[in-house]
Every structure is written in C-alpha cells, then in structure tokens.
C-alpha positions in Angstrom: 6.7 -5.1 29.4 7.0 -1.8 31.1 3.9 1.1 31.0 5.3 4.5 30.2 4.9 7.7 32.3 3.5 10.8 29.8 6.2 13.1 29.0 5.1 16.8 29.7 6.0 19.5 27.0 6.9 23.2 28.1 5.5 25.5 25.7 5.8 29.2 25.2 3.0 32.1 26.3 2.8 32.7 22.5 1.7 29.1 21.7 -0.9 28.9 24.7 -2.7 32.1 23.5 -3.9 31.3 20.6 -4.7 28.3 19.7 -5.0 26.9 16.3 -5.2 23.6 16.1 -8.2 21.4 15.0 -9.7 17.7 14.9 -12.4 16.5 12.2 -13.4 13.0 12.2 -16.0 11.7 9.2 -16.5 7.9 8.1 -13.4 8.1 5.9 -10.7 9.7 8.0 -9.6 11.4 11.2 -7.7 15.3 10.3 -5.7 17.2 12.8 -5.2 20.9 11.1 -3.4 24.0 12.0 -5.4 26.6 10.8 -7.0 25.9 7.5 -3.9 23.0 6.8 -3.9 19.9 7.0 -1.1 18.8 8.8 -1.4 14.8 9.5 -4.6 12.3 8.4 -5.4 8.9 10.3 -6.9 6.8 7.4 -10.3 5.0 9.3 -11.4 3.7 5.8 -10.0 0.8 3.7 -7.3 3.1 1.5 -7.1 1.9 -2.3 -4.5 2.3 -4.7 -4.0 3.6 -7.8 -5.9 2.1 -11.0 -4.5 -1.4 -11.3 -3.2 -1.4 -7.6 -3.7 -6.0 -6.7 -6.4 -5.8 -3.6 -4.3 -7.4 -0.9 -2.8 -3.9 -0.8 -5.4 -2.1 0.5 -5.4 -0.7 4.0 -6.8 1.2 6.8 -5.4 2.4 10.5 -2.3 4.3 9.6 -1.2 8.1 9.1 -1.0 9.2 5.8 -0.8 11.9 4.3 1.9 14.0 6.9 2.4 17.1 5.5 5.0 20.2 6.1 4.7 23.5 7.6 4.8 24.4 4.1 2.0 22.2 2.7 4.5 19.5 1.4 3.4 15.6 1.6 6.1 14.2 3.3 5.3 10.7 3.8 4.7 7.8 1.0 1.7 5.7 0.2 1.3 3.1 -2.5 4.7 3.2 -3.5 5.9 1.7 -6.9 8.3 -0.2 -5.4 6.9 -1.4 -2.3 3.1 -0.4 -2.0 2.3 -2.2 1.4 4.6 0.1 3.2 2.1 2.9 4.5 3.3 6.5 5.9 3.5 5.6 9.3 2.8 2.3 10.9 3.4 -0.4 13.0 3.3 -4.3 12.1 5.6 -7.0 13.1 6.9 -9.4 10.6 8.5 -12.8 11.3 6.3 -13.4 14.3 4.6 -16.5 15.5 1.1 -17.1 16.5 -0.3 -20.5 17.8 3.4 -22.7 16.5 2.5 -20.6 12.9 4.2 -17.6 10.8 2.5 -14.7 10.8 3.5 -11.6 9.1 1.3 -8.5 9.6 3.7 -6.2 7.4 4.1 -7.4 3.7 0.6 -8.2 2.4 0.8 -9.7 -0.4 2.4 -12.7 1.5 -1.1 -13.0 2.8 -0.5 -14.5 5.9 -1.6 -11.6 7.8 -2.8 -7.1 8.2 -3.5 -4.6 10.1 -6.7 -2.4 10.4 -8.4 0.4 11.5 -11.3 -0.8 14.3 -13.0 2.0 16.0 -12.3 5.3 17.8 -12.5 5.5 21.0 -12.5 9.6 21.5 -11.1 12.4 19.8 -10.6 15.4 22.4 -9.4 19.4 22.6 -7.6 21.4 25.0 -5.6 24.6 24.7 -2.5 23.6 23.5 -3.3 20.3 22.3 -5.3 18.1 20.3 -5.8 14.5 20.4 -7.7 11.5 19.5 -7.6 7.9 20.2 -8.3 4.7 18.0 -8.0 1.0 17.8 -6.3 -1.1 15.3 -6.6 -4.9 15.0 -3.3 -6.9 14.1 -5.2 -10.2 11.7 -3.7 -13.2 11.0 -4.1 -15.4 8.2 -3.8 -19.4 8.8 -5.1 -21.8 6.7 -7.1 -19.3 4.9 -9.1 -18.6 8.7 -8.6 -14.9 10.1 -8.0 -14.5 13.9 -7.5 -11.4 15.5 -4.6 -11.3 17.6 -3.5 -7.9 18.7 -5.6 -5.2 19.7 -3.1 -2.2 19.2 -4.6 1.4 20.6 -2.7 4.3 19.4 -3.1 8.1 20.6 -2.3 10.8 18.3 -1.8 14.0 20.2 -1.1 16.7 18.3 0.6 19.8 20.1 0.6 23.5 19.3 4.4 25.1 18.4 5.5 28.0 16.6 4.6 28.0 12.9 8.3 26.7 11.6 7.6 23.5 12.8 4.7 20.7 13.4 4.8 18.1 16.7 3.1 15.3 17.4 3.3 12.0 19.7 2.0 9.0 19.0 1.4 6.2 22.1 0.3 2.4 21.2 -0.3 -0.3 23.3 -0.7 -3.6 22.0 -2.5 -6.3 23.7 -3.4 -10.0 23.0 -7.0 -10.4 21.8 -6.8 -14.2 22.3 -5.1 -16.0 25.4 -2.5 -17.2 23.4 1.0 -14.7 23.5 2.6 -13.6 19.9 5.6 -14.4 19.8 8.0 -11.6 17.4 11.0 -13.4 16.4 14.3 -11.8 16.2 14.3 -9.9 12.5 16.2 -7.3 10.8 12.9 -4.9 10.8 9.2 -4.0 11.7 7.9 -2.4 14.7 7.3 1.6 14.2 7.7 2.4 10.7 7.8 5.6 8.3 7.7 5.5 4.6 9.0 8.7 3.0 7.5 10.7 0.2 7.0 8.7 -3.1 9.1 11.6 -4.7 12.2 10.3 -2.6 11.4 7.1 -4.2 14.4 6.5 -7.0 12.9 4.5 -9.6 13.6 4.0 -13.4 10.5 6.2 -13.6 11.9 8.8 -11.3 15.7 9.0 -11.0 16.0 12.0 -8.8 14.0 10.3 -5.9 16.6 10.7 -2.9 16.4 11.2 0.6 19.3 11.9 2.9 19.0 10.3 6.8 20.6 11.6 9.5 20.6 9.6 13.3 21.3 11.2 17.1 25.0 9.4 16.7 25.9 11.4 13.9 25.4 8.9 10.9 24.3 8.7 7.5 22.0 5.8 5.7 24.9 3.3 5.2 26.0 3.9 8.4 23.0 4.1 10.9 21.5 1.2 9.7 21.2 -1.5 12.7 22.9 0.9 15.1 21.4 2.1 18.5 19.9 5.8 18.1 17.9 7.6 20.1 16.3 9.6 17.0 16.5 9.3 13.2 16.1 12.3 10.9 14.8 11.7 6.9 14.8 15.1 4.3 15.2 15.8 1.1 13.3 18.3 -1.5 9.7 18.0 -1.8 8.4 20.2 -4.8 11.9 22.3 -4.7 11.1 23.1 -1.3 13.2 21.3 1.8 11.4 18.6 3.6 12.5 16.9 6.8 10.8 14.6 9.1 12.1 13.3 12.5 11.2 10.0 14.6 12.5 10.7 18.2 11.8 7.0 20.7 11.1 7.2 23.9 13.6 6.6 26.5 11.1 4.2 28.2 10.7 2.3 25.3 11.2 -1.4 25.6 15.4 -2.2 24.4 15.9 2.0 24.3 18.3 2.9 22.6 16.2 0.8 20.1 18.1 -0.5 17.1 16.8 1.2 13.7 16.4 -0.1 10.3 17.6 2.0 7.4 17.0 0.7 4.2 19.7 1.1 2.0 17.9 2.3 -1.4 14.1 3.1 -0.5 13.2 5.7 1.5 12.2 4.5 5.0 13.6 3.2 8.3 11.6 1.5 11.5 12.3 1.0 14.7 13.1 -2.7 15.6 13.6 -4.1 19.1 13.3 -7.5 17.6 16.7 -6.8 16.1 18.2 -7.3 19.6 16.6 -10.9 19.9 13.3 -12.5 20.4 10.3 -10.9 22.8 6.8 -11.9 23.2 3.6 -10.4 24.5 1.6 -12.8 27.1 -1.9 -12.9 28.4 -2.6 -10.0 30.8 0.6 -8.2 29.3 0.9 -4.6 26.9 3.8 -4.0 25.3 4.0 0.2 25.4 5.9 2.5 23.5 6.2 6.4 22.4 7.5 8.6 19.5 7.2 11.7 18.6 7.6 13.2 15.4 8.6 16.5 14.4 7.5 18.1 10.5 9.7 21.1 9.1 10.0 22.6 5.9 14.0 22.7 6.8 17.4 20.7 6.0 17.9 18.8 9.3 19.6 20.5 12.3 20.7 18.1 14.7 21.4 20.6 17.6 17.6 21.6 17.5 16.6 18.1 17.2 18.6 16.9 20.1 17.3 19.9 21.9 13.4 18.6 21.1 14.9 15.1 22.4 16.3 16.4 25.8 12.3 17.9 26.1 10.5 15.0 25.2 12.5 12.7 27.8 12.0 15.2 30.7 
C-alpha cells in the first residue's frame, strides 16, 4: 500500500480573515459548524432507528447527518429500503479473515460491523478545523467477535465562501491482529455515501430521485463500474437544490478507482476491489483521501473539475 502526501488548499484573503468554523465534541457526537449551522456530524454513539428498527441495525462511527449550505440533510440514515447503509462510510464486504467470510457492510448478515472507538484529538486553526477518531472493523465467526481493522479517519473541515461546504476525509486501516484481511474482488464497498432518504423512491414515496453525474461525463446507468476521478449526486431536498460531490484522491490505491452506482437507490461507493483481489498484511496501512464538497446547487461540472485540479495539487 502506498502513504499519501497531504494535499494543500489555496484559499482566498476573504476566507482567512474571518473565521467561522467550529468543533463540539460531547459523549453522543462530534459537530463541525459554520456559524451557528451544523454542517456535518461524526456519530460516537451507538445510532438507533426508528420505532421498530431490528437491533443488528444500529451503529456508531460514521457521518451522518451532512447538511447544505442551505440547511438541507443531504445524506440518508435508516433507510426503508436498506437501513445498514449509513451517510458516509466505509466497510468491506466479501472479505476473508482467518480462511472465513466476513462482511463488515450489511448487518443483518451478522457476520460482521463497524464502530466508533475513541477520539484521538479534535484540533483548530485559522482556516480549518479538524478532528481525529478511531473505528474498529468486528468480525463475527462462530458467534466470537474479533477485532480486525483498526481504521483511523481525519475529518478536516476547511473554511470557503458561503455557497459552498468542504471537507476531507483521510483513513488508514490497519490489521489489529497478525493475520492480513483479505477483500475479495466484489462489485462494491470501500468509501461509501448514502443520499437523502427523500431521494429514496419507495411505494411510500414515489418522487424520491436523485440524478448522478461522474468526471467522464456520465449518468447513473452509465457511470456505474467505470473509472472516475469524481462522482457528483443532487436532486431537490425540501424544493430547494441539493448536490453532494465525492472527489478520490489521485494517490489512492487503483486511481482512477472504479465506482459503484446503484441503479435504483440513491448511493454509489468507491470500489478498488472491483479491479481484483487486495489484502492488507501485518505491518501494512492501506491509505486513502476524499473530499467532499456540499452545495445548495444543480451540479456544475466545470467548477467541480476545477475543485479536483486543487485538491490533486
């Protein structure tokens, strides 16, 4: 696996000088804000569904809720249709541990999780703000629990002009045992975003829709398995417009890294293990980078390429 150099970020006099951005940590939840809004949560505390929601779906260490320049929640939790998939995370899902399946993504197959462990800091500066946790990948065998990935992720949250919210995200998995996880070549897993519940189309809701949009041009039929250096989701939120944009790092392991579009449901992932079997072994961390970018716009692809050629410089 290959460690990743931290991108720098050229911002203007107007962002530097005042400064608006803040970090609150309590026992349930880490909050970055911009002013007095919300703008992304990092859920510490086991997350529980609504009123007959089964157990095995509830969950800690992932970012939900995201929310718009314009308030909007534009990421999904608890979802009629799938309610393991959890704003934004990462999990692997045909993977082997120790000769056995494990699958850290779909829950109620209960063979394995991930969760929230500790923070390690949580930090300030003038244009930024940041914090830094750990998440344990569990498996399930034979009804014994093993951690096997310690997964750290910094959040670093960057100040911008009000149209539009950034932030990166860094993890670094690493084996918590001396034996290597193996992630077996699938269709998806890896970095993930689930969209807004209202994006959902269901018999209860039939105007959920979401539009997707990738760096080569291509729609949600299209895009799907292809090679992208960014993907782009939107749709209306609340009759306002809602967009939210993944861009990978070109260090990534496998850049351009095949993507995952599902064909119905709104949310896509980030899947090296499309390309073909990897593993992580002892003394290894497999690294990667995203950044994500919030607006309360339709998608315009010249301004997100343009945030693309800034984050790989």
């Amino acid at each position: 696996m290959r460690f990743l150099f931290v991108p720098g970020l050229v911002l203007t006099a107007s962002c530097l000088a005042a400064p608006s951005l803040t970090i609150d940590e309590t026992d349930e939840a880490i909050t970055v804000s911009r002013g007095d809004q919300p703008i992304v949560r990092y859920n510490k505390a086991l997350q529980t569904g609504p009123e007959g929601t089964d157990s095995i779906y509830h969950r800690s260490g992932y970012l939900h809720p995201v929310f718009t320049p314009t308030g909007q929640v534009v990421t999904g939790d608890f979802s009629e249709d799938h309610a393991h998939q959890r704003g934004i995370f990462m999990a692997g899902t045909n993977t082997l541990f120790r000769g056995e399946r494990v699958d850290f993504w779909n829950l109620h197959r209960k063979l394995g999780r991930t969760e929230h462990a500790k923070t390690l800091s949580t930090g300030t500066s003038n244009d930024s703000v940041s914090f830094t946790v750990v998440n344990r990948h569990v498996a399930t065998i034979n009804d014994a629990e093993t951690t096997v990935l310690n997964e750290i992720w910094t959040l670093t949250a960057r100040e911008t002009s009000n149209d539009y919210i950034l932030f990166d995200i860094e993890s670094r998995q690493s084996l918590a045992t001396p034996d290597p996880l193996i992630y077996q070549e699938y269709h998806y897993g890896g970095m993930a975003l689930r969209g807004s519940n209202l994006w959902t189309p269901l018999e209860s809701n039939p105007d959920g829709t979401c539009v997707f949009l990738t760096s080569s041009g291509d729609n949600r039929q299209d895009g799907n398995h292809t090679h992208v250096r960014w993907v782009a989701m939107s749709g209306v939120i609340d009759g306002e417009d809602a967009t939210i944009v993944t861009l990978c790092h070109p260090d990534n392991f496998r850049f351009p890294q095949a993507v995952r579009i599902h064909p119905r449901m709104p949310y896509f992932t980030f899947a090296p293990m499309f390309d073909g079997e990897f593993s992580i072994q002892p003394g290894e961390a497999y690294t990667s980078r995203y950044r994500y970018l919030v607006t309360s716009k339709k998608p315009d692809p010249k301004w997100i390429e343009s945030q693309w050629e800034a984050y790989r410089d």
